[in-house]
C-alpha positions as CSV (number, residue, x, y, z in Angstrom):
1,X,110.6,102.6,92.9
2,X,107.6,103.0,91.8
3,X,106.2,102.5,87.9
4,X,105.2,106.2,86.6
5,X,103.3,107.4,83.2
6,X,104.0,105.2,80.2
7,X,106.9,103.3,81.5
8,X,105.3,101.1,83.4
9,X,103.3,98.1,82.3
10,X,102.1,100.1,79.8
11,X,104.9,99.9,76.8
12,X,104.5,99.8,73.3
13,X,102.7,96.5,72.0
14,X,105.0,93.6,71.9
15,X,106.2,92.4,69.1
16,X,106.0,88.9,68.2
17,X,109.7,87.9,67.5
18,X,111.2,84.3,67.1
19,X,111.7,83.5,71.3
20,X,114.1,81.3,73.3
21,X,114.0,77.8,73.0
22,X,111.6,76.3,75.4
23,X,113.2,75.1,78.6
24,X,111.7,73.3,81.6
25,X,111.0,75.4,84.6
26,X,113.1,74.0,86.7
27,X,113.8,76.6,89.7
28,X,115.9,74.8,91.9
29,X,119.6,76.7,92.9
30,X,121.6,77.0,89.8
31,X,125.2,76.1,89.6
32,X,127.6,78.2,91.4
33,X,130.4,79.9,89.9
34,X,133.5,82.1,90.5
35,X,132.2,86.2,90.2
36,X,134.4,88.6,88.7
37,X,135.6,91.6,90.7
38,X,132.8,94.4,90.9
39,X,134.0,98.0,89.8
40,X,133.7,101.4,91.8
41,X,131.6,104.0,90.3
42,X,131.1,106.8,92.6
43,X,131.5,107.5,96.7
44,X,129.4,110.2,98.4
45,X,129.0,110.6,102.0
46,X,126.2,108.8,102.0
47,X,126.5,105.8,99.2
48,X,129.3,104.0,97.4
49,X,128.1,102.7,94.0
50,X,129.4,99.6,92.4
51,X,128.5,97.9,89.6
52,X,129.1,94.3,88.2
53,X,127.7,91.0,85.9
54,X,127.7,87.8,85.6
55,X,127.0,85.2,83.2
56,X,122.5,84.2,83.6
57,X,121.7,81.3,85.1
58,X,119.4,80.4,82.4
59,X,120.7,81.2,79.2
60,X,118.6,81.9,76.5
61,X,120.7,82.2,73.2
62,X,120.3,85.8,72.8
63,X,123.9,87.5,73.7
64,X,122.9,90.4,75.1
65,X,120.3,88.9,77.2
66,X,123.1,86.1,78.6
67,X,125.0,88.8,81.0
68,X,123.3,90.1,84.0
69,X,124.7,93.4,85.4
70,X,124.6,94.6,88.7
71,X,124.5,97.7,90.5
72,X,125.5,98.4,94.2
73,X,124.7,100.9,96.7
74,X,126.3,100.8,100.2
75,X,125.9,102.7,103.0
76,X,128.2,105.3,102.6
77,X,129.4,105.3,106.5
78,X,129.2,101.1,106.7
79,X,131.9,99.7,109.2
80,X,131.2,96.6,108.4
81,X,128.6,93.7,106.6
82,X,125.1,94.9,106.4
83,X,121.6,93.9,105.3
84,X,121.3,93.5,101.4
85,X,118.2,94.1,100.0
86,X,118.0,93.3,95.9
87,X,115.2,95.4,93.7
88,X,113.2,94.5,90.7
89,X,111.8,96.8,88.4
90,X,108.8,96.9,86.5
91,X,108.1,96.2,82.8
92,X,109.5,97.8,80.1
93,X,112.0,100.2,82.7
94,X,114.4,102.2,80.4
95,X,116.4,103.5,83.2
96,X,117.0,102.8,86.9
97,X,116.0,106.3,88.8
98,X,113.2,105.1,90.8
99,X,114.9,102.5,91.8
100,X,118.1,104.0,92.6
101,X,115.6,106.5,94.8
102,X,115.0,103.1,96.7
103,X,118.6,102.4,96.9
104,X,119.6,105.6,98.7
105,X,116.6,105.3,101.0
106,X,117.8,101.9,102.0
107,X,121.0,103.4,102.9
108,X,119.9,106.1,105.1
109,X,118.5,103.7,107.3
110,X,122.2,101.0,106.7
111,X,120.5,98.6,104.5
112,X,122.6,97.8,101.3
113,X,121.1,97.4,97.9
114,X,121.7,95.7,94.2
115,X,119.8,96.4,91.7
116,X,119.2,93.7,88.6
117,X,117.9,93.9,85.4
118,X,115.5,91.5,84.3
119,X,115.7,89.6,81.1
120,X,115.2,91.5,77.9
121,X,115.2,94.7,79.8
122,X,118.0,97.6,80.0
123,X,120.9,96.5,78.6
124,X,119.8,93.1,78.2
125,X,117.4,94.1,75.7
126,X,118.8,92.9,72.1
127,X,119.6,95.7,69.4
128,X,117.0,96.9,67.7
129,X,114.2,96.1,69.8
130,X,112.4,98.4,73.2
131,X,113.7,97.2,76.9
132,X,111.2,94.9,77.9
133,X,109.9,93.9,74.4
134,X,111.0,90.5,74.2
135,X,109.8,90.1,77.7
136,X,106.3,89.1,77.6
137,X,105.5,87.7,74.1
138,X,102.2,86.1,73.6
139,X,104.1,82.3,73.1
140,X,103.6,80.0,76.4
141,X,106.7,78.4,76.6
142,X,108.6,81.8,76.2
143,X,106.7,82.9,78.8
144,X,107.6,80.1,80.7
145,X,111.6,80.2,79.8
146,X,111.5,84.3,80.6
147,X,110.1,83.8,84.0
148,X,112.5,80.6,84.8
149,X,115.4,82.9,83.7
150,X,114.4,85.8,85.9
151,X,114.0,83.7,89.0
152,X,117.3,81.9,88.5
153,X,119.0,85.2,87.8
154,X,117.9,86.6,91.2
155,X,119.3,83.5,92.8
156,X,122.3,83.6,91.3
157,X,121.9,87.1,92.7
158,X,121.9,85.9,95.8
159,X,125.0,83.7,95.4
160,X,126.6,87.2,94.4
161,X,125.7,88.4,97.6
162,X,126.9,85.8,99.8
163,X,129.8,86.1,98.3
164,X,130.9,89.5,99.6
165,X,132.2,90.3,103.1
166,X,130.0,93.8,102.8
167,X,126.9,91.7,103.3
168,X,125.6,90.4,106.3
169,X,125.4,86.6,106.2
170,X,121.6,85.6,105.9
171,X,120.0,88.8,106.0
172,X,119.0,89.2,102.7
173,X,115.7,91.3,101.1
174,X,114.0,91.5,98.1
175,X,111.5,94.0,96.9
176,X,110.0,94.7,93.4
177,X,107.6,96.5,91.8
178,X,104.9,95.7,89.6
179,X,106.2,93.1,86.9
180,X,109.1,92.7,89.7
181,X,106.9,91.8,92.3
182,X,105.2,89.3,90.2
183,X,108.9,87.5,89.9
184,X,109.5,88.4,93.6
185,X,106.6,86.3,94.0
186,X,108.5,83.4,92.5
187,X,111.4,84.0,94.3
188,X,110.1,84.5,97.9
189,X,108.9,80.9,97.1
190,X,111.8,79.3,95.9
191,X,114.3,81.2,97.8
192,X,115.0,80.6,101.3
193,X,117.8,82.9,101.7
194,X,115.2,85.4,101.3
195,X,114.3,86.6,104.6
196,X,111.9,89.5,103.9
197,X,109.9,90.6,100.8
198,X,108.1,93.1,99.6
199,X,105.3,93.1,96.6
200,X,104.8,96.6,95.3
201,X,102.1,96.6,92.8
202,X,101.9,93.3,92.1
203,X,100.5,89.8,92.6
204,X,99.6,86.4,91.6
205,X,97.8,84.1,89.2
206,X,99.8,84.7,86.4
207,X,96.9,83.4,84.1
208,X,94.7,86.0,85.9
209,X,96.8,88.9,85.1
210,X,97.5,88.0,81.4
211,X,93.7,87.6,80.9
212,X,92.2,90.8,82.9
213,X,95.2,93.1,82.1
214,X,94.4,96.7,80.4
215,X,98.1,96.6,78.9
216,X,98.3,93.1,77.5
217,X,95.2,93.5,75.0
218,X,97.3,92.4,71.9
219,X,99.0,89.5,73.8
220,X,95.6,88.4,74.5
221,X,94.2,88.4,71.7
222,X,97.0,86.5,70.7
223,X,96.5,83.9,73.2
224,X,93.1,83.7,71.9
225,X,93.5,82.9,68.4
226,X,96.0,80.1,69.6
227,X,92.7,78.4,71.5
228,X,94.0,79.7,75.0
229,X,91.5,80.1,77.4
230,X,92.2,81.4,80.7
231,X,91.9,78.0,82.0
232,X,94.2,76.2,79.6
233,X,96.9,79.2,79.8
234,X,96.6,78.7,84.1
235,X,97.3,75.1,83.7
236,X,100.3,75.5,81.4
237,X,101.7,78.1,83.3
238,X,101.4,76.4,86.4
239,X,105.4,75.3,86.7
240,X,105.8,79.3,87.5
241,X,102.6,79.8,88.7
242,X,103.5,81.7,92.2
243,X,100.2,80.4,94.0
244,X,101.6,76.7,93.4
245,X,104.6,77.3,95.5
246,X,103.6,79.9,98.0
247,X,103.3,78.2,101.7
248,X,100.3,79.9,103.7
249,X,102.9,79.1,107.1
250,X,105.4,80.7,105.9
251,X,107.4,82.6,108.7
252,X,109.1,84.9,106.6
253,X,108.0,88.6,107.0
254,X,106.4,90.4,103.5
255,X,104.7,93.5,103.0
256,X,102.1,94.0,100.1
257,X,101.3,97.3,98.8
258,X,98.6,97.1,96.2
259,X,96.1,99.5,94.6
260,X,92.5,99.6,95.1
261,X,91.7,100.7,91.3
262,X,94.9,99.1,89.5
263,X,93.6,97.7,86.0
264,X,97.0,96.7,84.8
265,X,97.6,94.2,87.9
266,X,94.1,93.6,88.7
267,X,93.2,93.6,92.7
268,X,91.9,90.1,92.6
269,X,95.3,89.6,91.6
270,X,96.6,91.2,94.5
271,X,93.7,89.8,96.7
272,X,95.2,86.0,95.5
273,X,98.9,86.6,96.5
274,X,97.7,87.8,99.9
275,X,95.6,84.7,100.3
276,X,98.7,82.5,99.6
277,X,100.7,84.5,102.6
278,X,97.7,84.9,105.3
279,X,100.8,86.3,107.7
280,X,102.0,89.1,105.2
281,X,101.5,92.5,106.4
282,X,99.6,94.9,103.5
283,X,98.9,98.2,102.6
284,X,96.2,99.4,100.0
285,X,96.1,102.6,98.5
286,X,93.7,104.4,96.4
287,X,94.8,105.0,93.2
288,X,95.5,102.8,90.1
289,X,98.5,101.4,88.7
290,X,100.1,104.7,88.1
291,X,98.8,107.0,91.2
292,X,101.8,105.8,93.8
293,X,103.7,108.2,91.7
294,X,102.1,110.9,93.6
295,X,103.4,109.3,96.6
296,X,106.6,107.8,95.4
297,X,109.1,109.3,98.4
298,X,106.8,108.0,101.3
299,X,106.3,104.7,99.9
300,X,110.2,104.2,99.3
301,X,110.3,105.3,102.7
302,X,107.7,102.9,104.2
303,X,109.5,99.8,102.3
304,X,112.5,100.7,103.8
305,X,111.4,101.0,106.9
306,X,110.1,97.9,106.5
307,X,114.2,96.2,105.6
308,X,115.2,98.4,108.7
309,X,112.8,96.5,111.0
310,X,112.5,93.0,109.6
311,X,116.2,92.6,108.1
312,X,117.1,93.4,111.7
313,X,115.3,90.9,113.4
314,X,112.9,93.9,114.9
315,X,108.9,94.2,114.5
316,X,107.2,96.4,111.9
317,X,103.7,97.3,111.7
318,X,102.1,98.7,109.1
319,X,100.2,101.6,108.8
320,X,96.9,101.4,109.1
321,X,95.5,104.0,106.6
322,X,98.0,105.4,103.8
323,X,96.9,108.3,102.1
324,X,97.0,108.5,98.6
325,X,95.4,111.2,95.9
326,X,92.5,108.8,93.6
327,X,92.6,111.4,90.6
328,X,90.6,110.1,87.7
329,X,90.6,111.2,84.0
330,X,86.8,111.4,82.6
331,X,85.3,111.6,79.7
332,X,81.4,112.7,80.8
333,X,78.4,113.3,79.3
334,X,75.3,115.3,80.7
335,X,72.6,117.8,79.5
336,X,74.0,121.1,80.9
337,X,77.8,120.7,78.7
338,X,77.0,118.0,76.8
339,X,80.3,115.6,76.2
340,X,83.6,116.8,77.5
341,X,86.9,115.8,79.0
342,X,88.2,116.3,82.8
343,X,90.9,115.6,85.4
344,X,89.2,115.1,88.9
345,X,90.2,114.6,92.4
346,X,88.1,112.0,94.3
347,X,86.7,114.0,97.6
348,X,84.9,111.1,99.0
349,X,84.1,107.2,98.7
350,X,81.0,106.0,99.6
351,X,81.9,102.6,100.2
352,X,85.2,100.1,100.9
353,X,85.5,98.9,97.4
354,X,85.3,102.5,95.8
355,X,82.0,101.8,93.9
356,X,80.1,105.5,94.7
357,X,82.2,108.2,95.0
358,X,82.4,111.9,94.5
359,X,84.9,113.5,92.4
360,X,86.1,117.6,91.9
361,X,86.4,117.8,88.1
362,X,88.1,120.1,86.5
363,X,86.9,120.9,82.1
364,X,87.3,123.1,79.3
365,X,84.2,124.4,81.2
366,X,85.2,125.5,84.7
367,X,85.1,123.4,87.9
368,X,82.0,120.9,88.5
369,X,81.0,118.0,90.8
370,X,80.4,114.5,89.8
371,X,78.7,111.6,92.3
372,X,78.5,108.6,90.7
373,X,78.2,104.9,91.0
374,X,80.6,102.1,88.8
375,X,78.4,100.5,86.4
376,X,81.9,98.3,84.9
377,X,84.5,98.3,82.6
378,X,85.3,102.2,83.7
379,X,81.9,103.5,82.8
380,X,79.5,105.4,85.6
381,X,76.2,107.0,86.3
382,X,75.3,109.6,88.6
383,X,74.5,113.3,89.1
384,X,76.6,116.1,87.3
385,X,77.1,119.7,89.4
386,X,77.7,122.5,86.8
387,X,77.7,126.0,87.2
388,X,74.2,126.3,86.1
389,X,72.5,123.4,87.3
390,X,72.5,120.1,89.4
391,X,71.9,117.5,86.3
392,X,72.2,113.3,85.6
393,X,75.5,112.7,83.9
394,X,77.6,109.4,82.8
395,X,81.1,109.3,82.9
396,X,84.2,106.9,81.9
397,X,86.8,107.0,84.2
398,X,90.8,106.1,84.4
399,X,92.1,106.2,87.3
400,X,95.7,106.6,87.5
């Protein structure tokens, strides 16, 4: 479920390719139509797999993009309708595994899952060009038709679902992950039949996100040349804007899990989505946009836990602490070993926003210390612990 190394937000620079035609962001139900049959795929004594498509809701001209397919996992040992749960993946996904690993967690505890690919993505993603390429081009109103589409697609979604008697009538989830918890953003405001959501990685203030971004840099730029500001780019994105849907009274049970030194989906970011849901439970961990990897299996396992419980009609509390591995990748400089490159492991934070902290650093060099304080923009200053001597150093830092 969760984004890992380069697949993640971090693709290949878009390229800029003729888009959609623009098309009002209208979100309201779309039409409802007859669904085909879904297929069989596999049966194991834990999950049957399905799979099946159906025309979007929002079509956009581009074939390929026009068919959304499905795939189902069921509890292998179901008797009889279950909780559903639908996942999003993130940006520029070229397969399905981690979210598959969420699928089969779901049904050990008899929740149901459908995986969808998002526009432009997977096989939706035209010939010739990267899944997710066509997604996020640096042209408002195709960021504006892209967005409508993917909402409208998960409600149709939804119409799939209560279609089938393997569901259970109006208990219905939704969880996504990074770019899909921006849209699952969207959704959980538009969407009623949504009972429960959960944001992995993700947020709101779309204009926010495009502007402070460490993936989106070309985009930007873009943007830029076009005379966007952020301001102007928050005003035209407002008809998909999340925050100008979102109800702070909203019953509904969600679960945010965010990351304390993301750069792709900035926290303020995060911090602004759980402003718009004061009553939404949430989980921070320390790591960037990439560390959950290192704790993939128990975050699968604590969303899930989460369907169990709130799909259910049951009470779920949060953890209170989630531990999580901040390793950073430094480039430092000091006296003793002059400039060279490490992989550290943070061994203690001086403070809640992660400003000092003290890392184990492994170099070329052998093992040595850091403690340093965030100057901005990834760059640090502090003391350096070598082998020889206890010396000033500066560093730049990536957290994963």
């Amino acid at each position: 479920m969760l984004v890992v190394g380069a697949g993640a937000l971090a693709l290949p620079i878009l390229a800029q390719t003729e888009g959609p035609a623009a098309r009002p962001a209208a979100l309201d139900a779309p039409s409802r139509i007859d669904f085909a049959a879904w297929r069989p795929v596999r049966r194991d004594s834990q999950t049957a797999e399905f799979e099946a498509e159906f025309p979007s809701a929002a079509p956009s001209g581009v074939p390929e993009n026009d068919v959304v397919p499905l795939r189902i996992f069921i509890p292998g040992q179901a008797t009889g309708p279950v909780p559903v749960v639908v996942v999003l993946h993130y940006w520029g996904a070229t397969d399905l595994n981690l979210e598959i690993d969420q699928a089969r967690e779901l049904n050990k505890v008899g929740v149901a899952a459908v995986l969808l690919a998002l526009p432009y993505h997977l096989a939706r993603a035209p010939k010739g060009t990267r899944s997710g390429e066509l997604a996020l081009r640096p042209d408002v109103p195709s960021l504006i038709a892209t967005m409508t589409q993917s909402v409208l697609d998960v409600r149709r979604t939804v119409d799939w679902v209560e279609g089938r008697p393997e569901f259970a009538p109006g208990r219905v989830g939704l969880v996504g992950t990074s770019l899909g918890a921006i849209v699952g953003a969207l959704v959980h405001a538009v969407e009623p039949r949504v009972k429960a959501t959960a944001f992995v990685l993700g947020g709101a203030d779309l204009a926010r996100i495009l502007w402070s971004s460490s993936v989106v840099g070309r985009q930007r730029s873009a943007l830029r040349q076009q005379g966007y500001t952020e301001e102007r780019l928050r005003d035209e994105l407002r008809s998909v804007e999340p925050l100008s849907r979102l109800r702070p009274d909203d019953p509904r049970p969600a679960l945010l899990i965010d990351a304390r030194y993301d750069t792709v989906v900035p926290p303020a970011s995060a911090d602004a989505l759980a402003g718009a849901l004061p009553r939404m439970a949430r989980v921070r961990i320390d790591t960037g946009h990439y560390g959950g990897a290192l704790v993939h299996s128990r975050l699968v396992r604590l969303t899930s836990r989460f369907f169990a419980a709130t799909l259910n009609d049951l009470p779920f509390d949060a953890p209170r602490a989630f531990y999580a591995p901040t390793v950073r990748l430094m480039v430092t400089y000091n006296p003793e070993t002059e400039l060279q490159f490490g992989a550290g492991l943070d061994v203690w934070r001086g403070d809640a926003r992660g400003d000092l902290f003290a890392t184990a650093l492994v170099t070329a060099q052998g093992l040595q210390g850091y403690v340093g304080r965030k100057l901005g923009r990834g760059f640090s200053a502090g003391v350096m612990i070598t082998r020889r001597r206890t010396t000033w150093g500066v560093a730049w830092t990536v957290v994963l």
